[in-house]
C-alpha positions as CSV (number, residue, x, y, z in Angstrom):
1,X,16.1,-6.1,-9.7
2,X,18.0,-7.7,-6.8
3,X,17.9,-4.7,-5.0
4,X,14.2,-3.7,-4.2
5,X,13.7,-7.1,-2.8
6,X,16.8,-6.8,-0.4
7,X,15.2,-3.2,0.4
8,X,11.7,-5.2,1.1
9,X,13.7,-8.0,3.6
10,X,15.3,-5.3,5.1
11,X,12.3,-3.6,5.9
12,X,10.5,-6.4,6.9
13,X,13.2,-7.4,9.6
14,X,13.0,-4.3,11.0
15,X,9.2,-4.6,12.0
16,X,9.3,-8.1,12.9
17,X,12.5,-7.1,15.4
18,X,10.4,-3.9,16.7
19,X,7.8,-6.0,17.6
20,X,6.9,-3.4,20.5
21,X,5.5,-0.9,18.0
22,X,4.5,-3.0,15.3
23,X,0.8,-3.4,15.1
24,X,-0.8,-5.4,12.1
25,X,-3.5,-7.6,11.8
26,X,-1.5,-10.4,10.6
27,X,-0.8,-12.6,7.3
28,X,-4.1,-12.4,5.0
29,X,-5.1,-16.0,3.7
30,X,-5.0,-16.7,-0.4
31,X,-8.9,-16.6,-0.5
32,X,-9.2,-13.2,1.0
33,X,-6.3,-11.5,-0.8
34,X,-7.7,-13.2,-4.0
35,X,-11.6,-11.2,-3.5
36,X,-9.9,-8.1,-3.3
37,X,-8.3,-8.4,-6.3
38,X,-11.6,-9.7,-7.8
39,X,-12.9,-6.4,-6.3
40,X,-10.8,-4.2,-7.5
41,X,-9.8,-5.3,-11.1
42,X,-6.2,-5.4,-9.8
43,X,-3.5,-8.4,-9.3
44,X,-1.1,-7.9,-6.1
45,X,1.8,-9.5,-6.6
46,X,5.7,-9.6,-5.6
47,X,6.4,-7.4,-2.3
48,X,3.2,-6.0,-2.0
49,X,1.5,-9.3,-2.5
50,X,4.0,-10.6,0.6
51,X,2.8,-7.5,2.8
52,X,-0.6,-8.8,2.6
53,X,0.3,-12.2,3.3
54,X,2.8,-11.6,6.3
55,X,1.8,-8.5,7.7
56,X,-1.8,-7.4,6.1
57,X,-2.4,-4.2,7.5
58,X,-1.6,-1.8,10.7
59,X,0.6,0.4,11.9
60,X,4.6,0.4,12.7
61,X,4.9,3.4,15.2
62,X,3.2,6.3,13.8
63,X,3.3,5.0,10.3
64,X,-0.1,3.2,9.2
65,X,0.4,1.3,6.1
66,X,-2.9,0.2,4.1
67,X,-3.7,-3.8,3.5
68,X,-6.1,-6.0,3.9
69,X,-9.1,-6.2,6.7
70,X,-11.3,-8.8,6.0
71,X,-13.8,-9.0,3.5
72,X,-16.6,-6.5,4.2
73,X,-14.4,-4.0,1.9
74,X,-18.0,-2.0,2.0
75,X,-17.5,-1.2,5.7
76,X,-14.6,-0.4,6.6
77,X,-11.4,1.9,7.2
78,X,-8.5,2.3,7.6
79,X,-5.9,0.9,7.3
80,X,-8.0,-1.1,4.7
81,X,-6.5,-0.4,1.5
82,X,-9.2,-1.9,-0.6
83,X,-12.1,0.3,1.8
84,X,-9.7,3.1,0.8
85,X,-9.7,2.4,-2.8
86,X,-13.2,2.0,-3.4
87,X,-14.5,4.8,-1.6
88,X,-12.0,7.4,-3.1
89,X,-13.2,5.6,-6.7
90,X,-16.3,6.8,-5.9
91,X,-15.9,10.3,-4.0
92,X,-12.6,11.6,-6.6
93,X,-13.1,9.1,-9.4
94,X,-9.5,7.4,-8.3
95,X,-8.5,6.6,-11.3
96,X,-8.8,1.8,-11.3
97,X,-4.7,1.6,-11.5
98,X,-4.3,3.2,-8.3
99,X,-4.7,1.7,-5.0
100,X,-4.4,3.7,-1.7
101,X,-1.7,2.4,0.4
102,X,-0.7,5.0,2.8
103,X,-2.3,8.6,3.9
104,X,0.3,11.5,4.5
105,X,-1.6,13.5,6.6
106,X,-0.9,16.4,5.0
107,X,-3.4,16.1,1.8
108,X,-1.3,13.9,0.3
109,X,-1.8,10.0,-0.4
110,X,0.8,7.6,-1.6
111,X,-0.8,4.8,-4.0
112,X,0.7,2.3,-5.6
113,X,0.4,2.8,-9.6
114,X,-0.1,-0.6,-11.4
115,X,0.3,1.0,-14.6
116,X,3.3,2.3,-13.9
117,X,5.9,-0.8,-13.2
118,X,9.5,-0.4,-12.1
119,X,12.4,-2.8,-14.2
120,X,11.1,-5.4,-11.6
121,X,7.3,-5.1,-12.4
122,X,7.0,-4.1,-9.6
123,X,4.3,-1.0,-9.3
124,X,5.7,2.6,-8.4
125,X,4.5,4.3,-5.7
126,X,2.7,7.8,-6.6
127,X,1.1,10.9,-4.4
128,X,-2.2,11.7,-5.1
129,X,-3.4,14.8,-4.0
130,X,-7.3,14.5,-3.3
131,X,-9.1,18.1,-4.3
132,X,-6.9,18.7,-7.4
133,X,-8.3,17.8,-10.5
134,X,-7.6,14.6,-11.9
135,X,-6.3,16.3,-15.2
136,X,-3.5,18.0,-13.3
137,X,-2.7,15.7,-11.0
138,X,1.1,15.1,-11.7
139,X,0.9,11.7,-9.9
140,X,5.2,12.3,-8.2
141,X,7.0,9.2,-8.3
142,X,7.5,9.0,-4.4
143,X,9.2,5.7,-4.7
144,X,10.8,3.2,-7.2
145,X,8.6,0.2,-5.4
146,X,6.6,-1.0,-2.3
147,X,10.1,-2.4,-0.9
148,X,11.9,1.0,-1.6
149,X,8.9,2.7,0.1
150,X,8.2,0.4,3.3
151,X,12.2,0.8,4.2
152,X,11.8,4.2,4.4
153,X,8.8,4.1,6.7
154,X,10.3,2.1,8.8
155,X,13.5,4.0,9.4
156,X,11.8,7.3,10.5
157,X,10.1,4.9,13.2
158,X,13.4,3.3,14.8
């Protein structure tokens, strides 16, 4: 279990030393973090849960990595995660384990699966590809965790 969170520090070094291409919003308080869970019917917590509260949302060079806004979760985009969520809910019927995290570009998005945990309980993180039928989407294990996920991100960007 050790691991992932090492992988998560190591990441999170990395953008707050590249502070040049690093472009977030910033640390999200309790209160908001707490209504988007209310709005959601999910519970952030461990890695993920510290990206929201150090970081919240933005962009590391190219790479745009879905958090939190504010709280009008009706009017936004990206990078707002729980905008994200909710609309694709309602336009693909996302299935309510999933939340958006990251857009590929390429007709791919990476979500993080809160029903499928690693040994850390930590949540996977699975591609989604919008336009194929929910019944045969095969939902590809893209990384063990958030931590495993955010290092790699990083990396292509220094």
């Amino acid at each position: 279990m050790e691991m992932s969170v090492e992988t998560y520090q190591k990441a999170k070094e990395i953008i707050l030393d590249e502070e040049e291409i690093a472009d977030f919003v910033g640390g999200r308080t309790e209160e908001l973090i707490n209504l988007a869970e209310e709005k959601l019917g999910l519970k952030f917590t461990g890695l993920y849960l510290d990206y929201l509260k150090t970081f919240g949302a933005g962009n590391f060079g190219a790479q745009e990595i879905y958090g939190i806004i504010d709280a009008d979760f009706e009017n936004s985009s990206v990078p707002d995660a729980i905008w994200y969520t909710l609309t694709e809910r309602k336009e693909i019927r996302l299935p309510d384990n999933l939340l958006v995290i990251y857009d590929t570009g390429s007709d791919e998005l990476f979500c993080l699966d809160f029903n499928q945990r690693a040994d850390n309980g930590e949540p996977k993180v699975v591609s989604l590809v919008p336009g194929v039928d929910l019944e045969s989407q095969t939902y590809e294990i893209i990384a063990n965790d958030f931590g495993d996920f955010l290092l790699d991100l990083v990396k292509q960007e220094v």
